[in-house]
C-alpha positions, -999 to +999 in steps of 0.1 A: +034+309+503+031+325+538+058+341+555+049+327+593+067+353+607+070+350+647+061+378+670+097+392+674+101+403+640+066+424+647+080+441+676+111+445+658+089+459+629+074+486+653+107+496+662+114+507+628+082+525+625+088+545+654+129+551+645+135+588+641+169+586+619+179+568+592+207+549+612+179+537+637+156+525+610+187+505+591+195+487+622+157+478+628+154+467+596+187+444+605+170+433+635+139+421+613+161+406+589+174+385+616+148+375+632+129+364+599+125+327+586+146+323+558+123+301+532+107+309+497+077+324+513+101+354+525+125+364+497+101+388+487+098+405+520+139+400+523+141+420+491+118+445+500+142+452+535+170+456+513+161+479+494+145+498+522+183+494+534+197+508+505+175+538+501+179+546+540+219+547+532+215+573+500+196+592+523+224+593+550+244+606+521+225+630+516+221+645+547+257+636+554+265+666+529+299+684+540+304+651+563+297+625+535+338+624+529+342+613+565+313+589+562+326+574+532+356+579+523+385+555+534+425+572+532+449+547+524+474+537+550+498+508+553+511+491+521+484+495+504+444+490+505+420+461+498+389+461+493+369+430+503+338+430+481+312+402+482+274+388+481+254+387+512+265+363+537+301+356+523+316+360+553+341+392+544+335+406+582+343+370+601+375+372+576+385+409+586+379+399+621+405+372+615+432+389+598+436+417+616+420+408+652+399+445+649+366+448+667+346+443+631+305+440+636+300+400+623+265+388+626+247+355+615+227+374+589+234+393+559+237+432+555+259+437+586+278+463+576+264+491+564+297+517+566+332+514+551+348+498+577+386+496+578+415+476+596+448+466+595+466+432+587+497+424+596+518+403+570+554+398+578+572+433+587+544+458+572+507+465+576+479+463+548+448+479+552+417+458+545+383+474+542+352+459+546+321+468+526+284+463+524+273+436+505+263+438+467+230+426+455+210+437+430+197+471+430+208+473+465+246+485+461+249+514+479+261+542+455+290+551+479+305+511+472+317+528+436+345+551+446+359+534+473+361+502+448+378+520+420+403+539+443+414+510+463+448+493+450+432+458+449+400+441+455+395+404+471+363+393+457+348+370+482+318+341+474+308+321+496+316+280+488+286+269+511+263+278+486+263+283+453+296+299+449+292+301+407+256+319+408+271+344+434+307+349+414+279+360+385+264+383+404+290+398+419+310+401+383+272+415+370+274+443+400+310+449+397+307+456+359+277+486+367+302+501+386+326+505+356+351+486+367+369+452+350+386+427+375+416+411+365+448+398+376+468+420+396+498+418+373+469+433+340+456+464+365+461+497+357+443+534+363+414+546+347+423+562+311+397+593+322+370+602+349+338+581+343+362+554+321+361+516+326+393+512+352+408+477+352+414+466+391+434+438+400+414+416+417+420+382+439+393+357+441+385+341+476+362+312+483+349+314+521+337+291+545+357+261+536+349+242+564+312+240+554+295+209+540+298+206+504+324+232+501+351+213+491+330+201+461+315+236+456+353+249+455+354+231+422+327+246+405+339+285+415+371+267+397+355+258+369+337+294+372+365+315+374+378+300+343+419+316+357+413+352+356+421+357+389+446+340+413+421+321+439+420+309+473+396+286+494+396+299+534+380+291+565+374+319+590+368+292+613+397+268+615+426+293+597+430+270+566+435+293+538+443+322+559+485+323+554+479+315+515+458+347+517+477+368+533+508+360+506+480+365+479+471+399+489+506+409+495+515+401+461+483+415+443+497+449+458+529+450+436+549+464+464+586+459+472+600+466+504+635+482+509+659+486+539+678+517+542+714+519+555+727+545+568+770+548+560+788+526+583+759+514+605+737+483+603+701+485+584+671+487+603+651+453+591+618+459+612+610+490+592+610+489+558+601+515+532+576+499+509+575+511+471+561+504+438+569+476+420+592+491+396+606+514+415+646+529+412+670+539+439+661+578+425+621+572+436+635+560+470+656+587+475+626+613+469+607+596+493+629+601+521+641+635+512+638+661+479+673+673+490+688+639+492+673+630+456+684+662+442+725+657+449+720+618+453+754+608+434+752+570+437+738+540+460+753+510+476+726+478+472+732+447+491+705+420+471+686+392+484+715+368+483+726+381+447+754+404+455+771+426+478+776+457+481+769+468+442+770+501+433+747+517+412+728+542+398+698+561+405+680+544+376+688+512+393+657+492+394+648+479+433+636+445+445+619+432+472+643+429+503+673+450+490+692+467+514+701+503+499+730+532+511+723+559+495+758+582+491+750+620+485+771+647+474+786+669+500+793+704+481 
């Protein structure tokens, strides 16, 4: 089957011929992905353009050397990190862009992004880091995907429900799975029993683009698909729906608590909370603030959400989400 291409994607094509640097050639090769007919007679050619991607991006890395960590490497900040992982075209950067209102590069075509890119959603009273990644596709992951995958503290696995949202949740699973890591329910993640071991991630599942034709109907078959191992959502970049069920979801896949500190005979400051660990006692909060504190801590004060009072208790005293804690310190 021809390809017909039209006489922009040739003077695009010369562009990349003549690019000096691998970053030049990548976003040549973005410019010809545009401008290409998508139809049978170009998957092969759209193939071929990925991969030339995807080699182009090891070779940054490699050249990146000392620099690669700064290139790739994403430190945590906020609550916690989430990693948005999808197939081409699932929309992760139009839902970045919504969330957190950063400048991220969104583009009618797939293969956008081609570095970590990372930005910060508010939810509530705290800030959770989101990071957007390049799209997986076979033999086309960028090797650099890997680490930032299995260090983040959640993933949102994002498929697109205009299309086929079960053949892309298969190959998304199928790339994931390379990688050595297991998606599952938040609540069943846990860290990696050794270096090069399987690691189980809590995942959340998000079905994009819900204002598209046909979605609604596709949403049932990513259902069907998904079979319950992950909590799932169906959002629309485009008109919000989805978006505050989202936000809640990824909140809660991070198994954080947040906790108010009160200082002795003055009011607790509500705006800034110190976010923990699900799990986490009144002796881990005291550590955070200061090693001195948690060394002579001798007991704590917690007000509950609308349970009690004023209780005291111990430092073993496991925290919830919302309590309101004085911490009372020896003074010898």
């Amino acid at each position: 089957m021809p390809t017909n291409l039209p006489p922009q994607y040739f003077e695009a094509e010369k562009a990349y011929r003549q690019a000096r640097t691998p970053q030049e050639k990548i976003e040549a090769l973005e410019n010809m992905l545009a401008i290409m007919p998508k139809h049978k007679g170009t998957d092969h050619l759209r193939g071929e353009l990925r991969a030339r991607m995807a080699r182009l991006t090891e070779e940054m890395e490699r050249r990146s050397a000392g620099g690669r960590a700064q290139l790739y490497h994403v430190p945590r900040e906020g609550a916690g990190q989430v990693a948005l992982i999808g197939p081409p075209d699932s929309g992760k950067s139009q839902l970045i862009a919504i969330l957190t209102g950063a400048p991220v590069k969104v583009a009618p075509y797939p293969f956008t992004t081609q570095l970590p890119q990372p930005a910060m959603m508010p939810y509530e009273n705290i800030q959770i880091q989101l990071v957007d990644l390049p799209p997986v596709a076979e033999q086309a992951t960028p090797g650099w995907v890997r680490p930032i995958l299995r260090n983040a503290d959640l993933l949102a696995m994002v498929v697109d429900l205009a299309g086929d949202p079960a053949d892309g949740l298969e190959m998304l699973l199928a790339e994931i799975a390379a990688m050595r890591i297991q998606p599952v329910k938040p609540a069943e993640g846990g860290a990696e029993a050794e270096p090069g071991a399987t690691v189980r991630k809590g995942a959340v599942l998000v079905g994009s683009k819900l204002d598209e034709p046909g979605a609604a109907d596709n949403l049932e078959l990513l259902e069907i698909a998904a079979e319950g191992r992950w909590p799932l959502v169906a959002v629309s970049a485009a008109n919000g729906k989805g978006l505050e069920e989202l936000r809640r979801l990824l909140f809660q896949g991070l198994r954080v608590i947040r906790v108010y500190t009160k200082p002795p005979g003055r009011e607790a400051n509500m705006a800034e909370p110190t976010v923990l660990k699900e799990g986490a006692t009144v002796g881990d909060l005291a550590a955070i603030i200061h090693k001195e504190l948690h060394e002579k801590l001798k007991y704590a004060v917690v007000w509950g959400s609308g349970k009690f009072q004023g209780q005291r208790v111990g430092r073993s005293y496991v925290l919830e989400d919302g309590d309101v804690v004085e911490l009372l310190a020896e003074t010898r």
